[in-house]
C-alpha positions as CSV (number, residue, x, y, z in Angstrom):
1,X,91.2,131.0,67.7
2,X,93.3,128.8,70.0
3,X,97.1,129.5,70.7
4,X,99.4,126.7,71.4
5,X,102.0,127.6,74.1
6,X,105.1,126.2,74.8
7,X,105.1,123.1,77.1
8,X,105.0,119.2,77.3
9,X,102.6,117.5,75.0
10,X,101.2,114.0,73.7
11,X,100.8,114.4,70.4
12,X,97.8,112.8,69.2
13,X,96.2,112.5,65.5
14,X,93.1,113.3,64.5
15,X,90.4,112.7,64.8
16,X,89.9,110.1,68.0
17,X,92.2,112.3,69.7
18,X,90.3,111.1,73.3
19,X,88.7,107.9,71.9
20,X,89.7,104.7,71.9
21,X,91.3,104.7,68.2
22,X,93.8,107.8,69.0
23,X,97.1,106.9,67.7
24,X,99.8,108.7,69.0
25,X,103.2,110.0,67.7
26,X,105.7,108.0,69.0
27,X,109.5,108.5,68.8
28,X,111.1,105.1,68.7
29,X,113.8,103.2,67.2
30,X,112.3,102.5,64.5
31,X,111.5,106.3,63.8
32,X,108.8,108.3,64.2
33,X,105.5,106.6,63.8
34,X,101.9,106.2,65.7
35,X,101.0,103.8,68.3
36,X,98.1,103.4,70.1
37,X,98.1,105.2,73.8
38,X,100.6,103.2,75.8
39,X,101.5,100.5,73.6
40,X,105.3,102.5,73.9
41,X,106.8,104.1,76.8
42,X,105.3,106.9,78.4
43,X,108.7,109.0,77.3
44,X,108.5,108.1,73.7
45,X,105.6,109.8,73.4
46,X,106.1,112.9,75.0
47,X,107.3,115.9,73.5
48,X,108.6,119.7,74.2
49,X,107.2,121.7,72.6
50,X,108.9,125.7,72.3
51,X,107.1,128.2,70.5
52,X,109.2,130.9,69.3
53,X,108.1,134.5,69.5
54,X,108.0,134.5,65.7
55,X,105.4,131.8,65.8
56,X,107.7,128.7,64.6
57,X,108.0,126.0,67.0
58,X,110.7,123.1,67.8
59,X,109.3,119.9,68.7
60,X,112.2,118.0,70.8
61,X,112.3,114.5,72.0
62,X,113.1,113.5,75.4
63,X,110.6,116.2,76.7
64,X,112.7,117.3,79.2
65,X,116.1,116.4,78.8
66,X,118.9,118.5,77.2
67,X,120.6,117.4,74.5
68,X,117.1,116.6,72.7
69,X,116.8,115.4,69.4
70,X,113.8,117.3,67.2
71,X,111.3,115.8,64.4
72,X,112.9,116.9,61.3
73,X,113.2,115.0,58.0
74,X,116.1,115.4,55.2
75,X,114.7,117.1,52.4
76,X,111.2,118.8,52.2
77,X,109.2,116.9,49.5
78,X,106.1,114.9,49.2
79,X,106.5,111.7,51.0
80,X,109.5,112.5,52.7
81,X,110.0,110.7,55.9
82,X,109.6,112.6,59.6
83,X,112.6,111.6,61.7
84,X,114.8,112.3,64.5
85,X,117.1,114.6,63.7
86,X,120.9,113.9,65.4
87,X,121.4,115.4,68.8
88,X,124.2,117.7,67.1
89,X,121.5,119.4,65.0
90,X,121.6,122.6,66.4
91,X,119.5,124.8,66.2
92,X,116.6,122.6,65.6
93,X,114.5,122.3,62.8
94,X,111.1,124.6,63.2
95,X,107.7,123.7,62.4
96,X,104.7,126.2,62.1
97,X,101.5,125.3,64.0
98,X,98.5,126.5,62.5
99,X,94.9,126.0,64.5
100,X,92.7,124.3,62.2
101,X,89.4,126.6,61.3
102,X,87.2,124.0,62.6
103,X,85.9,124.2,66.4
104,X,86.2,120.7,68.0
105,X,87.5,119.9,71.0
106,X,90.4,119.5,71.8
107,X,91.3,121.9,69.2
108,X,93.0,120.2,66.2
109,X,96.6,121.6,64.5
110,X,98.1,121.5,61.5
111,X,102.3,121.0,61.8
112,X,103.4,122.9,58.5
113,X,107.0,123.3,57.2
114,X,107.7,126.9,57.2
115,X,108.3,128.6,53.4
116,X,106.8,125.2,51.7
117,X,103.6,124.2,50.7
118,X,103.9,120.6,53.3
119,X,102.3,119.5,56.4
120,X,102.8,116.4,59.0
121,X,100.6,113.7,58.7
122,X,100.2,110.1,58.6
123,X,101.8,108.2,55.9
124,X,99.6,106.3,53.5
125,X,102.2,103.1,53.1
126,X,100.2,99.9,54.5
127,X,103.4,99.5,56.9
128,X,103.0,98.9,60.6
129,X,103.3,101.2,62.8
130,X,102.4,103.5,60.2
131,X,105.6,106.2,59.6
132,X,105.3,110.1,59.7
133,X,105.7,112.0,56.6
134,X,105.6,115.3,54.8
135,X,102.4,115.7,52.6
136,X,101.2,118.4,50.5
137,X,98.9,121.1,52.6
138,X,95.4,121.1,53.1
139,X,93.1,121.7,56.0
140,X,91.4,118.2,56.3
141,X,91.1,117.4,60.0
142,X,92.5,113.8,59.2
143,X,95.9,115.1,59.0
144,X,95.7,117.4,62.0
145,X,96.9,116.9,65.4
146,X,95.8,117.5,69.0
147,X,98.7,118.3,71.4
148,X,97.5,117.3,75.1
149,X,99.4,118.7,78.1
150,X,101.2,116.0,79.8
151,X,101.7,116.9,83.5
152,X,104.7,117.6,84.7
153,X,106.1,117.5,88.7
């Protein structure tokens, strides 16, 4: 089963994660949402991610700035919003990421809360662009995620 290892990613939902529907998570202004490839700035969609040796991971925006603001959200519930947390939220707020059981390619994630029974995913609201929130687990690939390495100089 695949790893994810720490490093600087796109991260793109699923499925369409190379086609021409991909939506990507975007940190912008207006929160964290999905927008199609390109329709935000290149570093508004790039995120570091650092996987812990305990398997939780931060997932920091700018990519490769310090201080970085991570996705977090206020409470963890159904429906709650994923948003930048403040730059003085130190340490950051940890996320586990789980390799789905299926096999495509590239290999699709799950982004769970650790010690609760909620996952990232897209939020259902008909609101444009569509918002991140937390949803209640389950291993459909429509609310996984593939994280593509963005290259770095």
């Amino acid at each position: 089963m695949e790893t994810l290892s720490s490093g600087v990613y796109r991260i793109v939902s699923w499925p369409g994660a190379l086609g021409p529907e991909a939506r990507v998570l975007t940190a912008g202004e207006d929160g964290v949402t999905v927008t199609a490839p390109g329709a935000a700035p290149e570093r508004e969609q790039e995120f570091s991610v650092e996987v812990k040796p305990d398997g939780l991971c931060a997932i920091q925006i700018p990519a490769r700035l310090f201080p970085s603001r991570s996705l977090s959200y206020r409470e963890a519930e159904s429906g709650a919003r994923v948003i930048l947390g403040p730059v003085s939220d130190f340490p950051t707020r940890e996320w586990r990421i789980t390799p789905a059981p299926q096999r495509p390619l590239p290999a699709p994630f799950r982004i769970d809360v650790p010690d609760h029974d909620l996952m990232m995913t897209i939020s259902p609201k008909k609101i444009f662009p569509p918002e991140i929130a937390l949803a209640p687990s389950d291993w459909d690939l429509q609310n996984c995620w593939a994280f593509l390495p963005v290259e770095t100089d």
